[in-house]
N, C-alpha and C positions, 0 to 999 in steps of 0.2 A: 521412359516412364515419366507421365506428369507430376509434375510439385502435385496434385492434389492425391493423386494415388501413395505419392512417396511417403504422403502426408498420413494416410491412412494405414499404409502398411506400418509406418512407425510405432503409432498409435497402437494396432492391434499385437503387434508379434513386443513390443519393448513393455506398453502398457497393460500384456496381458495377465490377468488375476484367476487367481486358484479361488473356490469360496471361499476358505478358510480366510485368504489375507484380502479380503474386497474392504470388512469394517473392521476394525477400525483402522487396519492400518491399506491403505490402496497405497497403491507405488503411483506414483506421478510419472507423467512425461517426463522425459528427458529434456533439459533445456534447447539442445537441437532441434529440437521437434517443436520446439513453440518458437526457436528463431525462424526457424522455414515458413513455419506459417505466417509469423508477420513480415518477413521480409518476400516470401514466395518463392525463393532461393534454398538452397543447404547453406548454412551456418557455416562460417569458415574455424574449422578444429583449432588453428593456433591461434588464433584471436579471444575465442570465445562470442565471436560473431557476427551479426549480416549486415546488407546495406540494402537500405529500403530502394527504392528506384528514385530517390532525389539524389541518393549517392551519399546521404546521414548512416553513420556506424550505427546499428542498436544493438544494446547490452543488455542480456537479460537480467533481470531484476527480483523478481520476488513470483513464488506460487503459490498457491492457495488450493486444498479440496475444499468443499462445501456438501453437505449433507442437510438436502430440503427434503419436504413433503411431494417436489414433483421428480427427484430422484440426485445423484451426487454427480455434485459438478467439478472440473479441474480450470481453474484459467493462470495461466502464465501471462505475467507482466514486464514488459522490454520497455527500456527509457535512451533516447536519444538526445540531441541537441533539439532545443527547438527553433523553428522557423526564424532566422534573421541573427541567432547567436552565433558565435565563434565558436565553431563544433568540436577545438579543443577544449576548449574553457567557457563553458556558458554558465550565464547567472538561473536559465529554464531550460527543464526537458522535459520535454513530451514524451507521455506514457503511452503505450501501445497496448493491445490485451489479444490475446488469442482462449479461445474457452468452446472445452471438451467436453462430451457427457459420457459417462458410465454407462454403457449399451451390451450388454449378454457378456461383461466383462473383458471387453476391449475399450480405450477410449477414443472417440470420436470425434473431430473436429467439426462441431458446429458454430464458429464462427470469427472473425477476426477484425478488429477495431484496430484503426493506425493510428487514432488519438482520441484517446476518453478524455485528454484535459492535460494541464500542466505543471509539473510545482519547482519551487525555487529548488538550487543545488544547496544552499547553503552550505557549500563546504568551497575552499579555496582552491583547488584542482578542478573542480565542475562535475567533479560524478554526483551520483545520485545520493538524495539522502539513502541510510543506515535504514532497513527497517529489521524492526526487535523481534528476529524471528522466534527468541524464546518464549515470547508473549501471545505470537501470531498472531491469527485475524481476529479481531470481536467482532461477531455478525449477530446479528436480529433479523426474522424475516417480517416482514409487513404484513405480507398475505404467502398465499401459494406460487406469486408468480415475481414476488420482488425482497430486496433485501438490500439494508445499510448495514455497510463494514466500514472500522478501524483498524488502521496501519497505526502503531508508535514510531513513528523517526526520528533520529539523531541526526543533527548537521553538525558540524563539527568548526566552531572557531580559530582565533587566534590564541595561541599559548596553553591549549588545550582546552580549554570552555566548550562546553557543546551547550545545545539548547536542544530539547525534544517538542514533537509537537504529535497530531492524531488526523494523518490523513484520511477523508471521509469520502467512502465509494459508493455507490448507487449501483445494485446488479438486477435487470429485468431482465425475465424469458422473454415475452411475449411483448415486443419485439426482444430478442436477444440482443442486450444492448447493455454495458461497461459504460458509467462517466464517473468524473469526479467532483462532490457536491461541497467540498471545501477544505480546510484545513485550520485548526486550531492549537492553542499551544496546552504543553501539556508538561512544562516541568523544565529545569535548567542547572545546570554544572558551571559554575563560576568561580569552584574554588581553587581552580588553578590557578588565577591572577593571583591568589595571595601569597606573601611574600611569608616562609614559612622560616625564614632567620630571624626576624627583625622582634620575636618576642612578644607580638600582637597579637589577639585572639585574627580570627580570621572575618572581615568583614560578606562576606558573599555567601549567599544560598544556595545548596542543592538539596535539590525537591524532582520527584518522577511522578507525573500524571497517571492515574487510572480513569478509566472511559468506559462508562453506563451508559448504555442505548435503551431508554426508557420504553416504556408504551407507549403506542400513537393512539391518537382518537378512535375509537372503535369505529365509531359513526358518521366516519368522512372515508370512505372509503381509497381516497388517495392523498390522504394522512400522510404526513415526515412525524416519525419519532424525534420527540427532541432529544439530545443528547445534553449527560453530564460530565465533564472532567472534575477530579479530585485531587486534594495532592497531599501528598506525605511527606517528611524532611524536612527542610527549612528554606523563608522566605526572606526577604528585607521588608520590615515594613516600612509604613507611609515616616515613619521614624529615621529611614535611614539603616534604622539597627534590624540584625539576626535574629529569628523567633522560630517558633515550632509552626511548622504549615495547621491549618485549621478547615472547621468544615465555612468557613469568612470566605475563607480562597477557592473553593469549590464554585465553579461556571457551569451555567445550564444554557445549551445554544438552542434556537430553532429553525429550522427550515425559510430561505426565504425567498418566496415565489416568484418575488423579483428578478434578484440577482443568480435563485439558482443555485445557492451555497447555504450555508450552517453561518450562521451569525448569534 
């Protein structure tokens, strides 16, 4: 049997739905089933994974359903080393995506990208950022055939410190096409560094980002919403010292045709 039939039988008999559970709740793929497809292999069981044909492990990473006006989408996301890192321990990995549609209530694979873009590991082992699956995706559609989403990630420091930040994805039907249009910071955990013997208040901030995906120009039909981060908790300010985060702290980014990212 071909990967691509294995591919679809999986999809149909694992991903199939009763009406009752289609909304709100679809049952997703199986992680198997989105490693096969981007690696074009089966997934090896005791790993948790495949290897692309350069012979990189990919991990899977994070799924998403999506519910548009041209019908609900599934794509799974696998993260590898990227190109030229130490595929134990890299500072980048490359995102892979595989993306299914809802069809007479099996799902479908229509189509598989082996690198929308890359983002740092920020963590000292080289896996991938943390994403906040209890917050999941923030999406906005633009129109009927496109849509910008937010990932929150955690990377995780020295001594316990993490820093969060709002990876930003770009999904179009028409071409069926996954990139990534930047990444921003969204909040940070420092108070581990502080030294909670010594009888000092504690000098470091923690503060968590939220992410509004505004309205884009009606009138430009191939418009980037700008986005805004906010943040709640506590900052250092230009002082040095501990304060309550404000709407001061709040970043509004936009699209930049240039580089192709949120700036």
């Amino acid at each position: 049997m071909s990967v691509w039939a294995m591919l679809v039988l999986a999809g149909s008999v694992v991903g199939g739905l009763s009406p009752a559970s289609a909304d709100p709740d679809v049952v997703q793929p199986p992680k198997e089933t989105v490693l096969a497809a981007i690696c074009g292999i089966p997934a090896r069981a005791e790993t948790g994974t495949c290897r692309m044909k350069d012979g990189r492990p990919a991990e899977f990473w994070y799924g998403t359903t999506i519910s548009t006006s041209t019908g609900t989408w599934f794509t799974g996301f696998a993260t590898m080393a990227a190109p030229g890192e130490i595929a134990e321990m890299p500072n980048r990995r490359t995102i892979a995506a595989a993306t299914f549609a809802l069809e007479e209530m099996h799902w479908r694979l229509k189509g598989v990208q082996a690198d929308i873009g890359q983002i740092g590991t920020g963590n000292r082992n080289g896996d991938a950022p943390q994403v906040d699956e209890a917050l999941g995706a923030v999406t906005r559609p633009v129109n009927r055939i496109r849509l910008v989403m937010g990932l929150r990630l955690t990377s995780y420091g020295a001594a316990g410190a993490h820093s969060l930040s709002f990876l930003l994805l770009h999904f179009s039907k028409v071409p069926l096409r996954w990139r990534v249009v930047g990444e921003v910071p969204a909040g940070s955990d420092d108070t581990a560094a502080c030294d909670s013997d010594d009888g000092q208040p504690c000098g470091m901030g923690k503060s968590l980002g939220q992410l509004e995906i505004l309205a884009e120009d009606s009138f430009k039909p191939l418009a980037w919403p700008p986005i805004r981060v906010t943040l709640t908790g506590t900052v250092r300010g230009e002082d040095g010292k501990v304060r309550p985060a404000t709407g001061r702290d709040a970043r509004t980014y936009a699209f930049d045709e240039v580089s192709g990212t949120y700036r």
